[in-house]
N, C-alpha and C positions, 0 to 999 in steps of 0.2 A: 504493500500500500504506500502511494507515494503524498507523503502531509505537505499539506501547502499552504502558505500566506498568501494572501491579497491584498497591494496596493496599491490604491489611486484616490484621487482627491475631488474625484467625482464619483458619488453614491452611485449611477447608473452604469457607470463602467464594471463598478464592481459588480451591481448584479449579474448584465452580460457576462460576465468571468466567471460567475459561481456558478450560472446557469448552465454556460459549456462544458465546464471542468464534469460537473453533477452528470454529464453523457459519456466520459471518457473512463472505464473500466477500473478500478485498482489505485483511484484517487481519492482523494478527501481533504476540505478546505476547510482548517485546524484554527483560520483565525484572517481578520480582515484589518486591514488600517487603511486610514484616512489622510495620512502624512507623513512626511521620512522621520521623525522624532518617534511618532507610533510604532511607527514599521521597528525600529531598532529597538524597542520596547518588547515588541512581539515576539519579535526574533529570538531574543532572552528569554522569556519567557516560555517561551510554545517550542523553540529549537524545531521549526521546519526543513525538510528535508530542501526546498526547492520555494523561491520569495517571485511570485508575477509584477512586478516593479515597476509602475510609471516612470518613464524618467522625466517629465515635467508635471510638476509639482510647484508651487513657491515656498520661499522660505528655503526647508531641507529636499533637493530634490533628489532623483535616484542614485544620482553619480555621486552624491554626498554620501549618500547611504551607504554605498558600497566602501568608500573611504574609510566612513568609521568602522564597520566591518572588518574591513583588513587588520585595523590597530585595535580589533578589538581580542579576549581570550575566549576561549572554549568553541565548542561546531560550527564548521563552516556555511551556512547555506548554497546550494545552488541558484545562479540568480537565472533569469528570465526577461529581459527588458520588455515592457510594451511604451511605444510610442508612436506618436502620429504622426509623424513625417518618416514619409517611404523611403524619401533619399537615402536619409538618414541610416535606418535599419540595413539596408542595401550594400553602403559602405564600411558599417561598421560590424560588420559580423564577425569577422576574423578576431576575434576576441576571446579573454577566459570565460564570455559569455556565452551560456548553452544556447539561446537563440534569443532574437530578434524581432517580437512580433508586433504589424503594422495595425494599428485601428484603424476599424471595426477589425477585432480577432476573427477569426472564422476560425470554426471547428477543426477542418483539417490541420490547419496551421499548429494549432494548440496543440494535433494528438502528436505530431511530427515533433513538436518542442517536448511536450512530456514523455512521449518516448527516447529523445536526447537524455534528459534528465533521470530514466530511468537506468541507463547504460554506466551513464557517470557516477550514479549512487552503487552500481554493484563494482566499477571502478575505483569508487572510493578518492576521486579524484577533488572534490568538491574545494579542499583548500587549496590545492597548486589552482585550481581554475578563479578561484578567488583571489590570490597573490597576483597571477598575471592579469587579471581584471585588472586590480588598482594601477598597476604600472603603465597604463595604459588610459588612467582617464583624462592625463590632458589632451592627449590626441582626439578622445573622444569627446571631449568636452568643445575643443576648437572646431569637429565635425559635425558638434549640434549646430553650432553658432552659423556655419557656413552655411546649412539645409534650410535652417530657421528663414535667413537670409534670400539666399536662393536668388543672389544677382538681382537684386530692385524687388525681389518677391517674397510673401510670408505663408507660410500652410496655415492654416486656421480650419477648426473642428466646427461641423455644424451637420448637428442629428447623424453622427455616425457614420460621417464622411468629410475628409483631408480637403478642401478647398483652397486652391492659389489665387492668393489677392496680387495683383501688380500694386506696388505701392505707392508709384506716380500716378495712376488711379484715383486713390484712398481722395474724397473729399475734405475728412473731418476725422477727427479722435476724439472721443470721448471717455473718462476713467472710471469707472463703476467697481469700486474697492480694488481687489487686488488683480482686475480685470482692467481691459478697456474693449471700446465698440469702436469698430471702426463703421467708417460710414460709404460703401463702396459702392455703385451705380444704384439701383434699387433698392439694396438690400442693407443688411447691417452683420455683422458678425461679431461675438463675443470671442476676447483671444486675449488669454491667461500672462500676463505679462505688464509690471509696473509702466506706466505713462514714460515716466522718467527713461526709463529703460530704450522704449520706443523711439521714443523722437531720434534715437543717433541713427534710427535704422534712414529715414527721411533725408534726400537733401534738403539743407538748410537754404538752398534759392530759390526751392520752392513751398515749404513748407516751416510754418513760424508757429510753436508752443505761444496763447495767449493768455495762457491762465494756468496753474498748476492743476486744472481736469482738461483740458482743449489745447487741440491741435487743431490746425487749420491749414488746407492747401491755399497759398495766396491767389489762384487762380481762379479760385470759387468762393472770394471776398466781392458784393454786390457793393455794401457802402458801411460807413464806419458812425455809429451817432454816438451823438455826446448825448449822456445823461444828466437830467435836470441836478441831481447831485452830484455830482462829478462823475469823473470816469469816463466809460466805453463800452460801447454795446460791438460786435461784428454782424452786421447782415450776410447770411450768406446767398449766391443763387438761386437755393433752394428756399429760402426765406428762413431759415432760419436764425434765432437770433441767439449768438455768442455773449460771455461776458468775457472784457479782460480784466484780468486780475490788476492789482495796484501796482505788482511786480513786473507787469510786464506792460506800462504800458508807453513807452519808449517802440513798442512792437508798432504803433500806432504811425507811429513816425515814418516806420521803417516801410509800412503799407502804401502809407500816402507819398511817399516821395519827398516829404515837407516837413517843417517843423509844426508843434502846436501852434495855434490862435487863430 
């Protein structure tokens, strides 16, 4: 019987996991976490043969996880990466990691990874695959960033499918906690990643942070109002209407070509 963790830091992912694992013969899911702090918690606690691991996460994400793992004492788990960008998976297989799997998991994939996992447990190999994981997470770490990336483009998750935004695209950013929305022809899309973070992906000749939640493509700024109490409103083409922050509003300037008054 092969015991297994579950993490991700989306509730619906996990059930899709628990639900495939629950068809795959000679397995059993021993424990679920919701974050790499949990997860490493679990770990200790439950000592799982084999951990199904987001690796994006905020905060502690997988590639953390495995870190403290290395430096940590006593059983090693087998890891199992899942993540959403394909590229990513594709390039980075060649690793102490048993496999690679791209969301939405599909069954096949899973039984192909658990059967990996089940080979390495009667190999007993679980700690050399976990040593040479960690020696290897800058590489993989630099080859998230790259995929993430993806030359002017981001993967972003919506209903169980990997979607490419072009970024010179994107009209507008919005932060919604530890989230933002971008705002891309019709539609919108929720993607796991601080504001802050974001904007370096943006050129900056075309795109101007206006407030510490807003981003803005300068090309889809309609007109700039002052407000009766000071400040700044942005219109956009779409009519929507922007705040800028007090911090930024030198941004204003920077819009109109001009100085205030």
């Amino acid at each position: 019987m092969i015991r297994l963790l579950l993490c991700d830091d989306e509730p619906l992912a996990i059930d899709r996991l628990r639900d495939l694992v629950g068809r795959v013969p000679a397995t059993e899911v021993v424990g679920t976490a919701s974050n790499g702090r949990a997860a490493l918690d679990a770990i200790a606690e439950l000592a799982p043969d084999a951990v199904l691991l987001d690796v994006e996460m905020p905060a502690l994400d997988g590639f953390d996880v495995v870190e403290a793992l290395s430096l940590a004492e006593g059983p090693s788990p087998l890891i199992v990466f899942v993540t959403a960008y394909p590229q990513f998976a594709a390039h980075a297989f060649d690793t102490g990691a048993i496999d690679f799997l791209t969301k939405p998991v599909r069954l096949a994939r899973l039984e192909t990874a658990l059967e990996r996992v089940r080979r390495a447990i009667e190999d007993r190999s679980a700690a050399a695959r976990l040593a040479d994981l960690a020696r290897q997470l800058q590489s993989l770490r630099a080859e998230r960033r790259s995929d993430e990336g993806d030359g002017g483009c981001l993967w972003v998750q919506r209903r169980g499918e990997s979607v490419r935004i072009e970024l010179a695209q994107v009209a507008r950013v919005q932060a919604e906690g530890e989230y933002v929305r971008l705002y891309h022809g019709t539609a919108s899309y929720l993607h796991r990643e601080a504001i802050s973070s974001l904007i370096e992906r943006f050129d900056p000749a075309h795109f101007v942070r206006i407030h510490r939640s807003h981003i803005v493509n300068r090309d889809r700024v309609a007109s700039i109002r002052r407000r009766p109490a000071g400040g700044y409103t942005i219109v956009t083409i779409d009519g929507d209407l922007l705040p800028v922050g007090r911090n930024y509003r030198a941004v204003v300037r920077s819009l109109v070509g001009r100085g205030e008054g």
